[in-house]
C-alpha positions in Angstrom: 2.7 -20.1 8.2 5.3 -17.7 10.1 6.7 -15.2 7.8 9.2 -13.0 8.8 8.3 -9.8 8.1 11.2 -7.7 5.9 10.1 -4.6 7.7 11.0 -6.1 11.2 14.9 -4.9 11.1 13.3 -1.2 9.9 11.1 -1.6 13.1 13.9 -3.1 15.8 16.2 -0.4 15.0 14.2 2.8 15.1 12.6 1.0 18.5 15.9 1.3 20.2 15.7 5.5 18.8 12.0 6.3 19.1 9.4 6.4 22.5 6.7 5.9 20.2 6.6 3.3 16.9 3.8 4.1 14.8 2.8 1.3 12.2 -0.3 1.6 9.7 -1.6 -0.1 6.8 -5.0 -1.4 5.9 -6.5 -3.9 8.3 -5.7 -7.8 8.1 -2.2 -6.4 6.5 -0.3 -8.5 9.8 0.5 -5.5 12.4 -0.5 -7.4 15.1 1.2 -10.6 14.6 4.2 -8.4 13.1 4.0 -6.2 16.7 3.3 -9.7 19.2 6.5 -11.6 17.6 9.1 -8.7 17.5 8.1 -7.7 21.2 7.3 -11.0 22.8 7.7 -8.8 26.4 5.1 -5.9 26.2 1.6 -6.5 27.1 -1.0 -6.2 24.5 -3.9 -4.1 24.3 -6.5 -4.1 21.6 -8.5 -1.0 21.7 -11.5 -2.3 19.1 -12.1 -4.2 22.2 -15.0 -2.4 23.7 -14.3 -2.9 27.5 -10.4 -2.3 26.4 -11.2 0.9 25.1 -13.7 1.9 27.7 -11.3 1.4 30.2 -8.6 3.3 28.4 -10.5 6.1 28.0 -12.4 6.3 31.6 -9.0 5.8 33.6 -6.3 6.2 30.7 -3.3 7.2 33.8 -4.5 3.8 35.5 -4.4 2.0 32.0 -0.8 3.4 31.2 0.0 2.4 34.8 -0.6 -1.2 33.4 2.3 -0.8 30.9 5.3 -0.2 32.9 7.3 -2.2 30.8 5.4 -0.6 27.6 2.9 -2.1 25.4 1.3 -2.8 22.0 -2.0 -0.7 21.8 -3.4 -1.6 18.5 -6.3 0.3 16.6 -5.2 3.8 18.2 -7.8 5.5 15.8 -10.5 4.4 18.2 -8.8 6.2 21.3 -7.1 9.3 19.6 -7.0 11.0 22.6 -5.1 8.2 24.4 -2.2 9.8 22.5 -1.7 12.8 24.7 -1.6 11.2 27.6 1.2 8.8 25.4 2.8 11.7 24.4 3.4 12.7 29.0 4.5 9.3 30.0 7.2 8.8 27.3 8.0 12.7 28.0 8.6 11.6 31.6 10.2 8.1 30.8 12.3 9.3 28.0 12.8 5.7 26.9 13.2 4.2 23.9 10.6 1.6 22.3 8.0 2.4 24.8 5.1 2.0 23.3 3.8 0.5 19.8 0.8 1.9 18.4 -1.1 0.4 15.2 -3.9 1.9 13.4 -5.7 1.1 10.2 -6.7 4.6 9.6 -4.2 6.8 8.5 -6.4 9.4 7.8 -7.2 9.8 11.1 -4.3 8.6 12.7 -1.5 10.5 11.6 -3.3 13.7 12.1 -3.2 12.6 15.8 0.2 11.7 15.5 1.6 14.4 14.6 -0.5 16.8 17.2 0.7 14.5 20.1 4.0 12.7 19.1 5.6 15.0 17.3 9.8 14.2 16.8 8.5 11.0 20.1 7.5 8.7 17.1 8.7 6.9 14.1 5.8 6.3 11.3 6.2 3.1 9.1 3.7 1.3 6.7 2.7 -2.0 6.5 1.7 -3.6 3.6 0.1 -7.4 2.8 3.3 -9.5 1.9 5.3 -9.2 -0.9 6.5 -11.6 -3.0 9.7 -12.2 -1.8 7.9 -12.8 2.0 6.4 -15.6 0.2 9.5 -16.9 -1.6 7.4 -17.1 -5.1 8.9 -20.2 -6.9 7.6 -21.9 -10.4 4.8 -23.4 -8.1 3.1 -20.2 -7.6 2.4 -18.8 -10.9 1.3 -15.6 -12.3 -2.2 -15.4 -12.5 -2.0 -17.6 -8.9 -0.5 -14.8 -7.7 -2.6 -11.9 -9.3 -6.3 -13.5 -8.2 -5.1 -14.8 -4.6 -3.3 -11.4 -3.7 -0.9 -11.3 -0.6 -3.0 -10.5 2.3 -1.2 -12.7 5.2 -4.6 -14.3 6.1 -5.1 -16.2 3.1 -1.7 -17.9 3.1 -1.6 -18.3 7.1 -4.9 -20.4 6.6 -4.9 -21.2 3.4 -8.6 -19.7 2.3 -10.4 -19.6 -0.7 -9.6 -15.9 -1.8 -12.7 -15.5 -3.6 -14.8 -15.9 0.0 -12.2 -14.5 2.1 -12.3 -11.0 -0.6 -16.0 -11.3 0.1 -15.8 -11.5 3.9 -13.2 -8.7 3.8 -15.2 -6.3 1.7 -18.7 -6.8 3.7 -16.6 -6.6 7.3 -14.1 -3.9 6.9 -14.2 -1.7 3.5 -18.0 -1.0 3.4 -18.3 -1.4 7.6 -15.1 1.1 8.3 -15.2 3.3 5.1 -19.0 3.7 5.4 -19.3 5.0 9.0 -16.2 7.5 8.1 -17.5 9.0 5.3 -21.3 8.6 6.2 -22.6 6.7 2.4 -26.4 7.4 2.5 -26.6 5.0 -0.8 -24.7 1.4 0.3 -25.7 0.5 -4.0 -23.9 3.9 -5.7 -20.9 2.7 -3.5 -20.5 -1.0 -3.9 -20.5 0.3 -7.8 -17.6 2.7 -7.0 -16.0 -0.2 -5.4 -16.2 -2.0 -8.5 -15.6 0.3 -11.1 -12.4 1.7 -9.4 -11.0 -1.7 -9.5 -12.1 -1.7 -13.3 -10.0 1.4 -13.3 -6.9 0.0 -11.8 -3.9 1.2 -13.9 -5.3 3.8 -15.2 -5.7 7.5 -15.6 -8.6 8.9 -12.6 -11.2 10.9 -14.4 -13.4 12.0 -11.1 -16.3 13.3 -13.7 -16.7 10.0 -15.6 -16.7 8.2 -12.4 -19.1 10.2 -11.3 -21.4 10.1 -13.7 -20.6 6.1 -13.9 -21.7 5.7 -10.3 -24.2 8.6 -10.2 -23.0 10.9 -7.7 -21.3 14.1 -8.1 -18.1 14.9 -8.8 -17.0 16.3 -5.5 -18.2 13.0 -3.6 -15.9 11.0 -5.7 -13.0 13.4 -5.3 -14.0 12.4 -1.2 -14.4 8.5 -1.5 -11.4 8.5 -3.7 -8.6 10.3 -0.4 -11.3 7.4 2.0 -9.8 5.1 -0.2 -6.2 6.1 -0.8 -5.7 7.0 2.6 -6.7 3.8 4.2 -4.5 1.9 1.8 -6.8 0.3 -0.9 -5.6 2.2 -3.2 -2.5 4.6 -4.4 -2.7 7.5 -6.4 0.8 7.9 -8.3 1.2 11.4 -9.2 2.0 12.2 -12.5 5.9 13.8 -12.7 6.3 17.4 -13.9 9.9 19.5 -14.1 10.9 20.3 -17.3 7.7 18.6 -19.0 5.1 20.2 -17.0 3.1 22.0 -19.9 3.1 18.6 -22.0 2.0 16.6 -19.1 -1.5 15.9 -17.8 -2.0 16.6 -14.6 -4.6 13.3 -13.4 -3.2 10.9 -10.9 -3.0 6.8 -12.1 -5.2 4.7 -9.7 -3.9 1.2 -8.6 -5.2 -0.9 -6.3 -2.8 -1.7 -3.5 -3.3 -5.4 -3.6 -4.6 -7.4 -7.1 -6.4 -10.3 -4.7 -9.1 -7.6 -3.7 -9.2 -6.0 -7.1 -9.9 -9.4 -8.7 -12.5 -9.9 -7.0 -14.1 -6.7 -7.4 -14.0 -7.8 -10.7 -15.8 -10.7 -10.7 -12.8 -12.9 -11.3 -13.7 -16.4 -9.3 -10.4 -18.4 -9.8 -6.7 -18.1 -11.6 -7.8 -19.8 -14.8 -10.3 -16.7 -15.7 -7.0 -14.2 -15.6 -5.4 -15.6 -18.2 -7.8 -14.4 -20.9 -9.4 -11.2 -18.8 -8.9 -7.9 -20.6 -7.4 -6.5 -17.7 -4.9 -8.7 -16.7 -2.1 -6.5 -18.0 -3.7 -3.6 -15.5 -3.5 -6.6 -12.4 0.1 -7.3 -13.4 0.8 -3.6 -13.2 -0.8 -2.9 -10.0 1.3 -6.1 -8.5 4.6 -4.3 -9.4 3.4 -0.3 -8.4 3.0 -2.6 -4.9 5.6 -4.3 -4.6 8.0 -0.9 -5.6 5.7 0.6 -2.1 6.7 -2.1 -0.3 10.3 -2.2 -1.1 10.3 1.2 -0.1 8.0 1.3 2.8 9.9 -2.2 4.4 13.1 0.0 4.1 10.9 3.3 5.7 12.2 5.2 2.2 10.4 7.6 1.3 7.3 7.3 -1.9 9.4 9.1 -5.1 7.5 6.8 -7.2 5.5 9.0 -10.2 4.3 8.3 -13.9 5.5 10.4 -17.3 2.7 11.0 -20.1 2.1 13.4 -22.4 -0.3 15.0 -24.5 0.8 12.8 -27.2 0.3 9.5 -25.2 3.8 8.9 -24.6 4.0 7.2 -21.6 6.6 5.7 -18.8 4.9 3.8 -16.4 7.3 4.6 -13.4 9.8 7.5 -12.6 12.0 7.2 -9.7 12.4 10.9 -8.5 16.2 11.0 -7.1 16.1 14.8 -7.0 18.7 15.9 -9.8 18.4 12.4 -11.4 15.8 10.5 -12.7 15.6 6.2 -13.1 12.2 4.8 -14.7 11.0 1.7 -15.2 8.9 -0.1 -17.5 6.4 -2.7 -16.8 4.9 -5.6 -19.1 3.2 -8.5 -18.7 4.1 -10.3 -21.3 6.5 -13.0 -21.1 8.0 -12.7 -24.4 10.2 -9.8 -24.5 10.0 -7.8 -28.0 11.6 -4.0 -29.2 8.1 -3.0 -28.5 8.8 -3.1 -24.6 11.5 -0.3 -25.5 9.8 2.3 -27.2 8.9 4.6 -24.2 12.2 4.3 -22.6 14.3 5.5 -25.6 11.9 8.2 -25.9 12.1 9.3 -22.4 15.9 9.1 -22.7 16.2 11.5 -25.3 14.5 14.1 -23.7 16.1 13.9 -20.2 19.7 14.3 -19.9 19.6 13.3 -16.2 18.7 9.5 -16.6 20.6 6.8 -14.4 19.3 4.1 -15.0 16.7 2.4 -16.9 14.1 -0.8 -15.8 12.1 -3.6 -17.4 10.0 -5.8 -15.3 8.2 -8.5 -17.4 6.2 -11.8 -16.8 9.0 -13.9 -18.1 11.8 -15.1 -16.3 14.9 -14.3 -17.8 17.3 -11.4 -16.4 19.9 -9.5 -18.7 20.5 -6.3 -20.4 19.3 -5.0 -23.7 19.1 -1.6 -25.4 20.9 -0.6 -21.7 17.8 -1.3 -20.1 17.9 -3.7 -16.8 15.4 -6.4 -17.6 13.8 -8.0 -14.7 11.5 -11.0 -14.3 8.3 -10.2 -12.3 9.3 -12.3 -9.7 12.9 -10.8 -8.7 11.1 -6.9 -8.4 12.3 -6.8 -5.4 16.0 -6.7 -6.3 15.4 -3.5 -7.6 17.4 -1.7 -5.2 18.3 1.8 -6.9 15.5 4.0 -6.1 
């Protein structure tokens, strides 16, 4: 199944400004295929590739000399240093879309990005698809949607996403996370695994982690950036200004795709969301990632954060627009009741700087109510005014 990729006319028009276009996201997310189909003419090099890389890093002038015309050079993190010599040729050249580099690590990646290529490169993020890559229609329902998750893979081939969450897990999450951050005990971390996805939607508490998974605090606090920074999770900040001695100060975790969290959870098929207690926290984190990739498929930049205070009033998004503020609500019921309200008008009374205000629901019915813009799950995407 080819999809075409909505960050692709983000990508084609800074290649024709930019040496250098940098793309991460967490592996399997569809860089290569993205890269290969929007620049048919560049050779391809794939640097997990042991005699690839060897040869790259041996003789990296004679392996540049190989891409006259440019290349794709995917999984740069396992060659950082190939950047530098990157950074000379493009410095000579001074051509536009020279090179394409992918990486799965961002951790490690941009650090080396932004020693070497520096004002050469543009940075973007790739995500799994989002629902509008997949053109969701009444076929595809809800909890479909929440236990399959949108990693390309599993659509391109149609695979069970129960085994294919498995095979992802053992081959790339505990393989690449656990050789970065050196996990003496595999057990304590398969349990973090699980009970962060038990935690998705919620308010991080490193201690009760922690003492959930029996390590200390401060190797949470270090899984936890693994984690974030090679997109399996997000941490959405909590927003201050004029509130910041009412507000707590933790982060909200989500999970970055619900097909992975699912399965973390044990869930085996669609028919066991329906009744799972945590289905409204899967429904959640599909909307905080489909906001990330409206954002990241336009190259905007993340002014997503979340309102609470000490009294447990709560907005679940606020759109930071610098002297005005939008927010949105999210529910994942499909019955829309004065309850879903609540927060809003609450917010709105204390913030004289509101533009506009957001409901995305399970239902399917769009109009405005109470002022508020109600949205059905499947048109998030529309959602333009960020």
């Amino acid at each position: 199944m080819l999809v075409k990729r909505e960050i692709s006319q983000t990508i084609s028009r800074l290649a024709k400004k930019y040496p250098v276009i940098t793309i991460t996201g967490p592996r399997q997310s569809g860089k290569t295929t993205l890269c290969k189909n929007l620049f048919v003419n560049k050779k391809y090099f794939n640097l997990e590739a042991p005699d690839i890389r060897n040869y790259a890093a041996e003789d990296p002038r004679s392996f540049l000399n190989d891409c006259k015309k440019g290349a794709i050079i995917d999984e740069i993190q396992r060659l950082p240093d190939l950047l530098s010599y990157i950074q000379a040729e493009v410095d000579e050249k001074k051509k536009p879309g020279q090179f394409i580099v992918t990486g799965s690590q961002n951790f490690q990646l941009l650090n080396s990005v932004s020693q070497s290529l520096a004002g050469r490169t543009a940075l973007l993020t790739l995500l799994p698809f989002s629902l509008s890559e997949i053109k969701t229609d009444k076929k595809k329902s809800l909890d479909n949607i929440l236990y399959k998750g949108l990693f390309p893979r599993i659509y391109d081939h149609d695979l069970n996403p129960t085994e294919a969450m498995s095979y992802y897990v053992n081959t790339y999450i505990e393989k690449d996370l656990r050789s970065l951050i050196n996990v003496k005990d595999l057990m304590a971390f398969e349990t973090f695994l699980k009970l962060c996805a038990g935690r998705t939607g919620q308010v991080l508490n490193f201690s009760s982690l922690g003492n959930d998974c029996g390590v200390s605090h401060n190797t949470i606090k270090e899984w936890i950036s693994i984690l974030e920074a090679s997109y399996i999770i997000k941490l959405l900040r909590p927003y201050y200004k004029n509130y910041g001695k009412r507000l707590i100060k933790s982060a909200k975790l989500y999970f970055l795709d619900t097909g992975l969290a699912a399965f973390l959870l044990g869930i085996q098929n669609e028919t066991q969301v329906e009744s799972h207690p945590l289905k409204g926290a899967l429904f959640e984190t599909l909307i905080i990632s489909e906001l990330l990739k409206s954002k990241f498929n336009s190259n905007k930049s993340d002014n997503l954060y979340f309102f609470r205070d000490h009294k447990g009033n709560e907005i679940d998004v606020i759109f930071d627009q610098g002297m005005d503020v939008s927010i949105l609500e999210i529910k994942s019921g499909q019955t829309i009741n004065n309850d879903f309200f609540k927060n809003i008008k609450y917010f709105r009374n204390l913030n004289s700087n509101m533009k506009n205000s957001y409901l995305v629901y399970g239902g399917s019915e769009s109009r405005t109510q109470f002022d508020v813009k109600i949205t059905p799950w499947r048109e998030v995407h529309l959602i333009r005014d960020m």
